[in-house]
N, CA, C and O atoms as a Maestro MAE file, in Angstrom:
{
 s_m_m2io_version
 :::
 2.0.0
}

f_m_ct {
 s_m_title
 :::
 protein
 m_atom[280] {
  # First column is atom index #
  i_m_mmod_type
  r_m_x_coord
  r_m_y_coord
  r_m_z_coord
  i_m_residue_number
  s_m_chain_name
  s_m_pdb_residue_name
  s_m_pdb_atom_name
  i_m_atomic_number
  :::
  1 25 117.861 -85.515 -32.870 1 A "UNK " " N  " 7
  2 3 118.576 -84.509 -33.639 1 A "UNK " " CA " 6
  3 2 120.026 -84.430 -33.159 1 A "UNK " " C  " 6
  4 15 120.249 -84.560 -31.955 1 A "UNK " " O  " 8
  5 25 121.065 -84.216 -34.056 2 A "UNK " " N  " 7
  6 3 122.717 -84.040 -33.865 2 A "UNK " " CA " 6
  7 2 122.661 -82.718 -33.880 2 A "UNK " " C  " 6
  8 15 122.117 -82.017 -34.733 2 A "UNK " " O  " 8
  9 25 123.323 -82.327 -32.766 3 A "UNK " " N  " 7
  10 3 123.859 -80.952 -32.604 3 A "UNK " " CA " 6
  11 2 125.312 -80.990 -33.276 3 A "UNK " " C  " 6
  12 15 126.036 -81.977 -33.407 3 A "UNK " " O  " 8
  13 25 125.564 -79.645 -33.676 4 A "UNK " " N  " 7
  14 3 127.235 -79.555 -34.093 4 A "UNK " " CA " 6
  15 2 127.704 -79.217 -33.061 4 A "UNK " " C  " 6
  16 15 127.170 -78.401 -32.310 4 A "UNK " " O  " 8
  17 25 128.925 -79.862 -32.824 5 A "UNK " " N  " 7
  18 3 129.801 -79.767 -32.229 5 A "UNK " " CA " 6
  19 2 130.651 -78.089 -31.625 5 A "UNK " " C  " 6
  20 15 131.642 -77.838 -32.310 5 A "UNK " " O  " 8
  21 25 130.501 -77.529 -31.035 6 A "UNK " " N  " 7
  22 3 131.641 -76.720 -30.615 6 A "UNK " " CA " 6
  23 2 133.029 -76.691 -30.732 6 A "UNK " " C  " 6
  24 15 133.627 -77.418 -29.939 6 A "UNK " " O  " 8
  25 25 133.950 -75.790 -31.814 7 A "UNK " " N  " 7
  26 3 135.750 -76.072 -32.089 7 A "UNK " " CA " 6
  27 2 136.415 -75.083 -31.394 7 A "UNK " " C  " 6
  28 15 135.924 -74.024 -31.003 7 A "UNK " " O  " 8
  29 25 137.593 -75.481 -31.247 8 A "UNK " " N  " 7
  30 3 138.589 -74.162 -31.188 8 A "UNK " " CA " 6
  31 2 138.998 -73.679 -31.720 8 A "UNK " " C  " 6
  32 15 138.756 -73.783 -32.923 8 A "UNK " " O  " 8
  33 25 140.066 -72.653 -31.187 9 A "UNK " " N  " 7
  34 3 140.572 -71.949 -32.744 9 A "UNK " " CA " 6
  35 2 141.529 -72.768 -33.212 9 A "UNK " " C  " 6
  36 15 141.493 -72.699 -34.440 9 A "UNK " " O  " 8
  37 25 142.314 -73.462 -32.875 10 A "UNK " " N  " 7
  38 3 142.721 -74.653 -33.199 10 A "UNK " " CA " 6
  39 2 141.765 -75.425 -33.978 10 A "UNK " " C  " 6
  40 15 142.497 -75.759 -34.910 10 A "UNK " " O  " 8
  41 25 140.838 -75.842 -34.186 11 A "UNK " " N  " 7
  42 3 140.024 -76.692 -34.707 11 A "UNK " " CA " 6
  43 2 139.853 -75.960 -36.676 11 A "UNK " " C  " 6
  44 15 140.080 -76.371 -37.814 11 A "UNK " " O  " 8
  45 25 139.329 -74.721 -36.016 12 A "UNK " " N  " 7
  46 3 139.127 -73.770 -36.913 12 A "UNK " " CA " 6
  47 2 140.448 -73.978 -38.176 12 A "UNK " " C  " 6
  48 15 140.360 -74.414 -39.324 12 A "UNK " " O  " 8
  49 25 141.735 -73.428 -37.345 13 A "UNK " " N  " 7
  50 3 142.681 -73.459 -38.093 13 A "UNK " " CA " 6
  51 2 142.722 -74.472 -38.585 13 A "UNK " " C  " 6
  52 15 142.962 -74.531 -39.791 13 A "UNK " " O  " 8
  53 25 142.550 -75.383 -37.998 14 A "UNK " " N  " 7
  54 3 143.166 -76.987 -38.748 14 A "UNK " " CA " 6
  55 2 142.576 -77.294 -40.167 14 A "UNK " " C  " 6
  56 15 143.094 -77.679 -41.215 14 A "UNK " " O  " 8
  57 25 140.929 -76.890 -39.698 15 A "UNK " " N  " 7
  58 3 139.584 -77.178 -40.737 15 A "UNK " " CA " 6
  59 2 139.778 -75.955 -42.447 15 A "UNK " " C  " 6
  60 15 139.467 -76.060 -43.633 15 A "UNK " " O  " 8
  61 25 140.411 -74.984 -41.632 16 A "UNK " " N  " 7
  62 3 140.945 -73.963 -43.303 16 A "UNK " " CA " 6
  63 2 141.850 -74.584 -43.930 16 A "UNK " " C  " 6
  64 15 141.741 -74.906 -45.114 16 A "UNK " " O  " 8
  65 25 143.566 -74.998 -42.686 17 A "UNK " " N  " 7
  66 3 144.503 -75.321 -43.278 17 A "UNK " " CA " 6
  67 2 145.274 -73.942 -43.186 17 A "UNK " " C  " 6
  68 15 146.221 -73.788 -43.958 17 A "UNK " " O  " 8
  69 25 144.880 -72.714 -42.122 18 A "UNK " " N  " 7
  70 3 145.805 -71.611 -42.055 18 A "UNK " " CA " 6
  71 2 146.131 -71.736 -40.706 18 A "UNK " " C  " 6
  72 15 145.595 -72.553 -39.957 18 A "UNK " " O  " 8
  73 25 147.099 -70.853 -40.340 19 A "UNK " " N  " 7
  74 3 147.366 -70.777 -38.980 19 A "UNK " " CA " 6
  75 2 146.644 -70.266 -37.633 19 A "UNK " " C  " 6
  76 15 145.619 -69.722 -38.041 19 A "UNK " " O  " 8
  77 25 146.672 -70.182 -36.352 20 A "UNK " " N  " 7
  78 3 145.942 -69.770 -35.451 20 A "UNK " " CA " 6
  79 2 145.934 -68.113 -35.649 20 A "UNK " " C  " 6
  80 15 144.809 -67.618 -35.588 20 A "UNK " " O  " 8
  81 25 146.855 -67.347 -35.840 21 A "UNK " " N  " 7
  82 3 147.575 -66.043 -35.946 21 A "UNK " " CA " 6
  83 2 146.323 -65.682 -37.112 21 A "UNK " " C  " 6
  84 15 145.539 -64.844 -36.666 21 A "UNK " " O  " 8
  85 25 146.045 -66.087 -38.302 22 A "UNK " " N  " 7
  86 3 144.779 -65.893 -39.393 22 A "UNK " " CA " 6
  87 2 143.597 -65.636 -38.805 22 A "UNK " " C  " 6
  88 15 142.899 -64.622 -38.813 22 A "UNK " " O  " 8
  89 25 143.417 -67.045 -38.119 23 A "UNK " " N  " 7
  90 3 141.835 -67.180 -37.466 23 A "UNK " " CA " 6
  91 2 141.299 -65.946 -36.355 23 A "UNK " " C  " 6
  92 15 140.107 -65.638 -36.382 23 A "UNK " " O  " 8
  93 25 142.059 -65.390 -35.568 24 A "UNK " " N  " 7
  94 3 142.290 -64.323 -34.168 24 A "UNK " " CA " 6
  95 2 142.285 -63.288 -35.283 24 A "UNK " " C  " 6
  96 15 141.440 -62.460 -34.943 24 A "UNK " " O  " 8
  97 25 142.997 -62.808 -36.850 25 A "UNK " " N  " 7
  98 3 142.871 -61.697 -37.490 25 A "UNK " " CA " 6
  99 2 141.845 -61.288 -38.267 25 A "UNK " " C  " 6
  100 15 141.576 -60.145 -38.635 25 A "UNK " " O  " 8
  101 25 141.092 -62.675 -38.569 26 A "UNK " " N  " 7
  102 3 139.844 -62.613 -38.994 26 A "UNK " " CA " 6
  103 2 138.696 -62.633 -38.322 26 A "UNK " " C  " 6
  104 15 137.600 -62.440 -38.849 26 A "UNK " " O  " 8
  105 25 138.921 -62.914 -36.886 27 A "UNK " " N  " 7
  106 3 137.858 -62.817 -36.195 27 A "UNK " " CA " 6
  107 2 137.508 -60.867 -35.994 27 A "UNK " " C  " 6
  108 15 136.550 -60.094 -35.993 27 A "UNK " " O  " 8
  109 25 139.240 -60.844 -35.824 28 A "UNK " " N  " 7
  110 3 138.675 -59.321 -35.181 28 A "UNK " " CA " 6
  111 2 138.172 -58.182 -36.671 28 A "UNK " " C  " 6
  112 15 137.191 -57.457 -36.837 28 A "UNK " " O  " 8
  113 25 139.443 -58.508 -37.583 29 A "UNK " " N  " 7
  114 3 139.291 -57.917 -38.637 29 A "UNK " " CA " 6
  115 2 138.112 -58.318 -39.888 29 A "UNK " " C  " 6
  116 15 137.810 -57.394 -40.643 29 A "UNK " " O  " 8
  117 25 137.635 -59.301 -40.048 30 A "UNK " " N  " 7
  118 3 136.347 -59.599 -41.295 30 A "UNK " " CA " 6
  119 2 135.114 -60.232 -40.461 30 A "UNK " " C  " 6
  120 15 134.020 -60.636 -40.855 30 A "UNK " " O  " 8
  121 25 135.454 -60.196 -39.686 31 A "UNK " " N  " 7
  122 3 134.048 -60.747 -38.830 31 A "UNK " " CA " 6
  123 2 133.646 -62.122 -39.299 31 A "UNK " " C  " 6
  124 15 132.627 -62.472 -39.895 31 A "UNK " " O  " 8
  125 25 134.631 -62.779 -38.911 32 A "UNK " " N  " 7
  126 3 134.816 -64.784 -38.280 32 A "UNK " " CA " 6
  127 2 133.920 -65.058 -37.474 32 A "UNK " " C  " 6
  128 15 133.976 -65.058 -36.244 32 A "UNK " " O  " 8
  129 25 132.970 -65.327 -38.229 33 A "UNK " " N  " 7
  130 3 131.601 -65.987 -36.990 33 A "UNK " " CA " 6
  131 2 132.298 -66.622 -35.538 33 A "UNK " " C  " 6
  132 15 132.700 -67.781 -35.434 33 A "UNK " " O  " 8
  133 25 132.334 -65.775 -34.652 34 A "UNK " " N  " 7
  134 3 133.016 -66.962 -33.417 34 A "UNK " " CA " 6
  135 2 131.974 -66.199 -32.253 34 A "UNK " " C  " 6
  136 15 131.497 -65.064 -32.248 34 A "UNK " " O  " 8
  137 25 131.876 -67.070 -31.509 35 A "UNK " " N  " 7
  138 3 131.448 -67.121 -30.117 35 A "UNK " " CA " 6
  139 2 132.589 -66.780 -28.676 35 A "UNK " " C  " 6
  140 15 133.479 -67.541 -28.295 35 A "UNK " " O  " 8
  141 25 132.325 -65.786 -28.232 36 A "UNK " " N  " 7
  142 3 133.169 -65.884 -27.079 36 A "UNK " " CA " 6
  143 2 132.443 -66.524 -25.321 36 A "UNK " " C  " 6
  144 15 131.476 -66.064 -24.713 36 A "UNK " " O  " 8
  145 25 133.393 -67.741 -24.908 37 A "UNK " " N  " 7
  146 3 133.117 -68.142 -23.918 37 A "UNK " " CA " 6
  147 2 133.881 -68.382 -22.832 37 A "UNK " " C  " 6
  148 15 134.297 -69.462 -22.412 37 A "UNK " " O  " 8
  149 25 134.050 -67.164 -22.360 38 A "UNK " " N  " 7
  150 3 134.880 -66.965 -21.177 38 A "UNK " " CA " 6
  151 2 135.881 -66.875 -21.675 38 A "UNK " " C  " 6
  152 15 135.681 -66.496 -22.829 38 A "UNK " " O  " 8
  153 25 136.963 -67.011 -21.476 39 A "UNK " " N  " 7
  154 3 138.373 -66.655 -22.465 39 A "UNK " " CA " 6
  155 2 138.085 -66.852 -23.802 39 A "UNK " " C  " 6
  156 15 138.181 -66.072 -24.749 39 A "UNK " " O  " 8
  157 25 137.603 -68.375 -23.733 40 A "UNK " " N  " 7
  158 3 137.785 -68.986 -25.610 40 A "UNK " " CA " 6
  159 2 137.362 -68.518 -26.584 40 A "UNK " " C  " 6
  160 15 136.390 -67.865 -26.204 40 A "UNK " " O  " 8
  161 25 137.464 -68.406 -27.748 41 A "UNK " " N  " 7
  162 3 136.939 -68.060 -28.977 41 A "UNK " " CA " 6
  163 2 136.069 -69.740 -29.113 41 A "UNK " " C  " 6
  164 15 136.685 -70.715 -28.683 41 A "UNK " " O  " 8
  165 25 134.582 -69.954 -29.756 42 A "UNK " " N  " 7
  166 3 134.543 -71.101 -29.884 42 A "UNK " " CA " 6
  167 2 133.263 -70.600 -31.391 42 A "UNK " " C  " 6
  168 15 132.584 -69.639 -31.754 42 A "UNK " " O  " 8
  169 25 133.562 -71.885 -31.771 43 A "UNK " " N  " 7
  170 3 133.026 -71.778 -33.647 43 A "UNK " " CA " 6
  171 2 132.133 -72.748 -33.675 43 A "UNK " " C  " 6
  172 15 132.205 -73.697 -32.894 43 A "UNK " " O  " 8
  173 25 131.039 -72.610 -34.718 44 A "UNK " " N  " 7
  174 3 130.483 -73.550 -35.273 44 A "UNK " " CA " 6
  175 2 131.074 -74.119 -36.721 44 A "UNK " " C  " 6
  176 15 131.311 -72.939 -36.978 44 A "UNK " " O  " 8
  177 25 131.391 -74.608 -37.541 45 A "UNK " " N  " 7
  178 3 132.181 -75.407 -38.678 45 A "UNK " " CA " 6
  179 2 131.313 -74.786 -39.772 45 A "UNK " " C  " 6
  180 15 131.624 -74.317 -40.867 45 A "UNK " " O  " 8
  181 25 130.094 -74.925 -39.136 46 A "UNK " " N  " 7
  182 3 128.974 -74.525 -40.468 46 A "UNK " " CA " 6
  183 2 128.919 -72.983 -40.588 46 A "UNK " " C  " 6
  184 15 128.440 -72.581 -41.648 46 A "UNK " " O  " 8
  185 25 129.171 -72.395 -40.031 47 A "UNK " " N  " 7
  186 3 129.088 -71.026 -40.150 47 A "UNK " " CA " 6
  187 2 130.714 -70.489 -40.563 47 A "UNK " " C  " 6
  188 15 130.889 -69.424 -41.154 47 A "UNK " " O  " 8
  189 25 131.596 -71.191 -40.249 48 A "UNK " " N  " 7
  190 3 132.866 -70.497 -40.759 48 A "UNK " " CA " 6
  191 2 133.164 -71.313 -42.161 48 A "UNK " " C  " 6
  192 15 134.215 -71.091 -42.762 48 A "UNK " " O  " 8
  193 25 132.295 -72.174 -42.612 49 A "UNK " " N  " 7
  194 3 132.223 -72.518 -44.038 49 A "UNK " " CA " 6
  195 2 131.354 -71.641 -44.744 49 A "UNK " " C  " 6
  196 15 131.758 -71.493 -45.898 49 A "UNK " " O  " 8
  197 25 130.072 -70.854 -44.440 50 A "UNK " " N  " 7
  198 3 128.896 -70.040 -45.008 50 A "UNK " " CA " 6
  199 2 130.084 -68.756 -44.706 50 A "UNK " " C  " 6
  200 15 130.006 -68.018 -45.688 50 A "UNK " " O  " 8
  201 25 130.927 -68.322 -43.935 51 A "UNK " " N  " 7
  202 3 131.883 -67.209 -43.617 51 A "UNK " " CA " 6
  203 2 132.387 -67.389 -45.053 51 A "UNK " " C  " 6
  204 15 132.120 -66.586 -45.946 51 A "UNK " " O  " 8
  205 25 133.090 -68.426 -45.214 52 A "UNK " " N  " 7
  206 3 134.173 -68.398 -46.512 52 A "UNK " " CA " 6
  207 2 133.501 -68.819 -47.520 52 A "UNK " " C  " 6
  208 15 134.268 -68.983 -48.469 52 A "UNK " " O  " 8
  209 25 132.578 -69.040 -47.740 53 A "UNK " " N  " 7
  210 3 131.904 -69.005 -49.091 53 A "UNK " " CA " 6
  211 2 131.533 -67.719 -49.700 53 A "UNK " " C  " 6
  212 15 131.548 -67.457 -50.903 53 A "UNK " " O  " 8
  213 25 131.179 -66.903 -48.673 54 A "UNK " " N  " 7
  214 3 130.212 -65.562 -48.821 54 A "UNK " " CA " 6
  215 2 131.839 -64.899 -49.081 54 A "UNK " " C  " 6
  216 15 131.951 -63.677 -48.977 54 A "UNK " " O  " 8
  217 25 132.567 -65.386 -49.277 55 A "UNK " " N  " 7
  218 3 134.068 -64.384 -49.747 55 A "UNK " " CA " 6
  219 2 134.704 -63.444 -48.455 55 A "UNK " " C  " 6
  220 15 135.271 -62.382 -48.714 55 A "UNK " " O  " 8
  221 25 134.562 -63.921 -47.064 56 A "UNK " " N  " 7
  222 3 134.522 -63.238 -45.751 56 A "UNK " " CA " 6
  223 2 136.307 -64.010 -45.431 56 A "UNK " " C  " 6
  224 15 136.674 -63.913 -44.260 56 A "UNK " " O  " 8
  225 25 136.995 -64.493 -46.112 57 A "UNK " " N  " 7
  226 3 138.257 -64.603 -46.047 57 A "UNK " " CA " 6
  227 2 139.086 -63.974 -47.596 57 A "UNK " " C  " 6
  228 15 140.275 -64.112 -47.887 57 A "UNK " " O  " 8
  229 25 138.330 -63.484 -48.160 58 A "UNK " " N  " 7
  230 3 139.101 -62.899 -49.400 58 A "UNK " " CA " 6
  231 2 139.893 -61.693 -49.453 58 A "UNK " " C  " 6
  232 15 139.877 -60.968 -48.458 58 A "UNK " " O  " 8
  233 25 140.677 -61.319 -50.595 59 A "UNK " " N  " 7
  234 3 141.365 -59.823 -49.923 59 A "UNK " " CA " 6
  235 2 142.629 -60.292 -49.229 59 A "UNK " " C  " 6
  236 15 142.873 -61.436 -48.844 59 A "UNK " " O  " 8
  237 25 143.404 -59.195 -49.132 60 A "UNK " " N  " 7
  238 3 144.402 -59.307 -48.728 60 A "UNK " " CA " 6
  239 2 144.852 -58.433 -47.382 60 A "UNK " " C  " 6
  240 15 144.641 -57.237 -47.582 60 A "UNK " " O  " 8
  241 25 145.400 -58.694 -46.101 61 A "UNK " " N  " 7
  242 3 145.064 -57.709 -44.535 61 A "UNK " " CA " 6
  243 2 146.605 -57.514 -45.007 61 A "UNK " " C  " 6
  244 15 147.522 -58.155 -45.520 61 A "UNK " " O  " 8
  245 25 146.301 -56.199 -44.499 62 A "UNK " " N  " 7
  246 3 148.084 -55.159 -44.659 62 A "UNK " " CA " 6
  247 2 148.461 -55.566 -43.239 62 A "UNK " " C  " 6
  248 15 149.678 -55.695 -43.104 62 A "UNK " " O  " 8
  249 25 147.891 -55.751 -42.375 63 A "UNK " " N  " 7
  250 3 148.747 -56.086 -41.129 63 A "UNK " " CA " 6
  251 2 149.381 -57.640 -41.046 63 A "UNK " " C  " 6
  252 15 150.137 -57.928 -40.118 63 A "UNK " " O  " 8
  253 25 149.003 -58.683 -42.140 64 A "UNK " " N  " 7
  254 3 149.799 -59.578 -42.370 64 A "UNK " " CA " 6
  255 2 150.835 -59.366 -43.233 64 A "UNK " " C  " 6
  256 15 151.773 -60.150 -43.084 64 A "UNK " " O  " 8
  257 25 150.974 -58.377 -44.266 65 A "UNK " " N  " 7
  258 3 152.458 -58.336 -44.495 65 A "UNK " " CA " 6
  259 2 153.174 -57.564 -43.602 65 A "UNK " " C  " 6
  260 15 154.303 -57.196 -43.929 65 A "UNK " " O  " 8
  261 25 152.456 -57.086 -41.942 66 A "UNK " " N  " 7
  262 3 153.716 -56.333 -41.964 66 A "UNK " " CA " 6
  263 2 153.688 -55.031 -42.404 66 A "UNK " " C  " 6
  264 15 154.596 -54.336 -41.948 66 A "UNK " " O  " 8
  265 25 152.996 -54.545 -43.079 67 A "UNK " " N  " 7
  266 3 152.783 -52.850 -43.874 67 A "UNK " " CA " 6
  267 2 151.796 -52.359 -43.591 67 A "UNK " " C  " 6
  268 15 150.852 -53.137 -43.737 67 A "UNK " " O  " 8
  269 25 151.463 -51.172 -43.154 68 A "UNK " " N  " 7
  270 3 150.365 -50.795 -42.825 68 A "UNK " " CA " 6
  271 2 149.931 -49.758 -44.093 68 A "UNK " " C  " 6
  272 15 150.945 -49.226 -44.545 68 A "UNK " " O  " 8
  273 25 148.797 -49.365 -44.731 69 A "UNK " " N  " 7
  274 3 147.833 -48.547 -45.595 69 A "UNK " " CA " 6
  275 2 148.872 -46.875 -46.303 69 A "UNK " " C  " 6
  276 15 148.659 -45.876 -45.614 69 A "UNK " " O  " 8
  277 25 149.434 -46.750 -47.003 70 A "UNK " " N  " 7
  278 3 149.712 -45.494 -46.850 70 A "UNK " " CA " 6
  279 2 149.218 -44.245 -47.621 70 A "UNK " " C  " 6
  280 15 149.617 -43.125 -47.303 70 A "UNK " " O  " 8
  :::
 }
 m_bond[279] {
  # First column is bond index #
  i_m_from
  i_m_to
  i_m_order
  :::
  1 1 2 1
  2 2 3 1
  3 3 4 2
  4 3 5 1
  5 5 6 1
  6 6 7 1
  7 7 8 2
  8 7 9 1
  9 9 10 1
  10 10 11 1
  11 11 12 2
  12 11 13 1
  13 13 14 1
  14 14 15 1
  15 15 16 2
  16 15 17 1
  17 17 18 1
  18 18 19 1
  19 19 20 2
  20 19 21 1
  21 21 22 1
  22 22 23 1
  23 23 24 2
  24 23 25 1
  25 25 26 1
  26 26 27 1
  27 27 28 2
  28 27 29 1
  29 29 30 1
  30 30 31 1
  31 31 32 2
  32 31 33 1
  33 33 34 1
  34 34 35 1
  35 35 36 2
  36 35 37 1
  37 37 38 1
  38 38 39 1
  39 39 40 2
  40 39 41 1
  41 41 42 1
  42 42 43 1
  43 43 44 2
  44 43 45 1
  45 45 46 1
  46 46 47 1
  47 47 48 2
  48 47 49 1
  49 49 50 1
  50 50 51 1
  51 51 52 2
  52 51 53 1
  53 53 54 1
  54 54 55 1
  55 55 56 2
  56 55 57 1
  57 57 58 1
  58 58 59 1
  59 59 60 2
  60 59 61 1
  61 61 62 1
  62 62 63 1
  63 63 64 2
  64 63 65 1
  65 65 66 1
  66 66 67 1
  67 67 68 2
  68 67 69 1
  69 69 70 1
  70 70 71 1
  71 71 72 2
  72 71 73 1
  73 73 74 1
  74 74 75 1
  75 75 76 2
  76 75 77 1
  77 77 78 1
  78 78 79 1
  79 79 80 2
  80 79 81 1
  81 81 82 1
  82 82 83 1
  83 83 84 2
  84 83 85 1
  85 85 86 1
  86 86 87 1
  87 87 88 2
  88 87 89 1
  89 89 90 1
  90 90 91 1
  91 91 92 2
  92 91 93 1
  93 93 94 1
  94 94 95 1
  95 95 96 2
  96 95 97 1
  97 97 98 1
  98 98 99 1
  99 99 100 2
  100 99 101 1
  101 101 102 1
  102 102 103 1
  103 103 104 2
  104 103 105 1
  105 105 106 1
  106 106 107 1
  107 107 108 2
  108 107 109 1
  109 109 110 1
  110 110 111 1
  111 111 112 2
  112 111 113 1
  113 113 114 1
  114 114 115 1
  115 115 116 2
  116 115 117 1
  117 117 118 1
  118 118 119 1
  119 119 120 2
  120 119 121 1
  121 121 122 1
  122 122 123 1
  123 123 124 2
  124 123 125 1
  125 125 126 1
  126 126 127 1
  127 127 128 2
  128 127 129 1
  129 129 130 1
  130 130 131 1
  131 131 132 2
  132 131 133 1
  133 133 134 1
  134 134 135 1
  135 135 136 2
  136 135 137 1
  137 137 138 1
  138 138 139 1
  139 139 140 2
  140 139 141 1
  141 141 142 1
  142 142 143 1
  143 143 144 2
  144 143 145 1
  145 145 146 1
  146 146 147 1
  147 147 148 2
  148 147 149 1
  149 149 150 1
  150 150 151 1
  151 151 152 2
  152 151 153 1
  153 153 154 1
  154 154 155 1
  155 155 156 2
  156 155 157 1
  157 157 158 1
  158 158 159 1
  159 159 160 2
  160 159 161 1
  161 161 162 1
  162 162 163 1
  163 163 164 2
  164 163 165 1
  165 165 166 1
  166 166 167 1
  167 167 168 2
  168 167 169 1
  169 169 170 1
  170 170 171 1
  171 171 172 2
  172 171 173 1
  173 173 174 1
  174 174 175 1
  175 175 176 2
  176 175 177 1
  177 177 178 1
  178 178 179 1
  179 179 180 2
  180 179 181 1
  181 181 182 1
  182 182 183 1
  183 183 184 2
  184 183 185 1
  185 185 186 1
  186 186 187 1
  187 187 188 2
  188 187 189 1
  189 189 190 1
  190 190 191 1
  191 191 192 2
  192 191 193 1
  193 193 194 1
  194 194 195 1
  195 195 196 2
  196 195 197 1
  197 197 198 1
  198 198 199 1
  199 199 200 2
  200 199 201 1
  201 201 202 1
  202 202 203 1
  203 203 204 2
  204 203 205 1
  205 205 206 1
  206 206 207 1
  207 207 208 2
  208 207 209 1
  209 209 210 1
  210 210 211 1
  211 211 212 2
  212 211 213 1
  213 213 214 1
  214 214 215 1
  215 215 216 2
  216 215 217 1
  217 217 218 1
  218 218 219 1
  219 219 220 2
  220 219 221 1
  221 221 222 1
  222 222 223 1
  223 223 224 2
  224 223 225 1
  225 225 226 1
  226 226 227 1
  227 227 228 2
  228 227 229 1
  229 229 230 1
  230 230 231 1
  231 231 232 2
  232 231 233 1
  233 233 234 1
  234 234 235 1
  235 235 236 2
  236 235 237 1
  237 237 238 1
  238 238 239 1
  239 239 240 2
  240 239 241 1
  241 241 242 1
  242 242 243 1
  243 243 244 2
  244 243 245 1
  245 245 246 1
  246 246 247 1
  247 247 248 2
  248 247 249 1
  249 249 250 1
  250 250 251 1
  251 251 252 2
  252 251 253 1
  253 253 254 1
  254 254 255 1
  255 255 256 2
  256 255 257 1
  257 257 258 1
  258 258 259 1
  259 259 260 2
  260 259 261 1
  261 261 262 1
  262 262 263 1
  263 263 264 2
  264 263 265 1
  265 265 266 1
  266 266 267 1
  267 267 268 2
  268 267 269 1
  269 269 270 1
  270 270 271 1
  271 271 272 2
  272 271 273 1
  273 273 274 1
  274 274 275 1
  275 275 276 2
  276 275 277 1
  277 277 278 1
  278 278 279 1
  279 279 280 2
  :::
 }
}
């Protein structure tokens, strides 16, 4: 049996095509399937694809423009 691989958030980012700054806002803010291991954030590929299918990157975060809720 193939295990999947373990990414970074680097990996992560690369695999959306958004930046690292996204991946760290979605982890904390929409709940980004990630694993914490010792400092790292670390991902499975298959679960942050079942993340963004299920619409868990959709919407728009007011703390990326910059504006907060008023």
């Amino acid at each position: 049996m193939i295990t999947e691989p373990w990414v970074s958030v680097e990996g992560v980012a690369r695999h959306l095509g958004v930046a690292k700054d996204s991946v760290y806002r979605w982890i904390e803010m929409r709940g980004l399937p990630a694993h914490k291991i010792g400092r790292l954030w670390k991902f499975k590929l298959s679960e942050v694809d079942e993340w963004v299918r299920a619409g868990g990157a959709d919407g728009h975060d007011e703390s990326a423009s910059g504006r907060s809720a008023e």
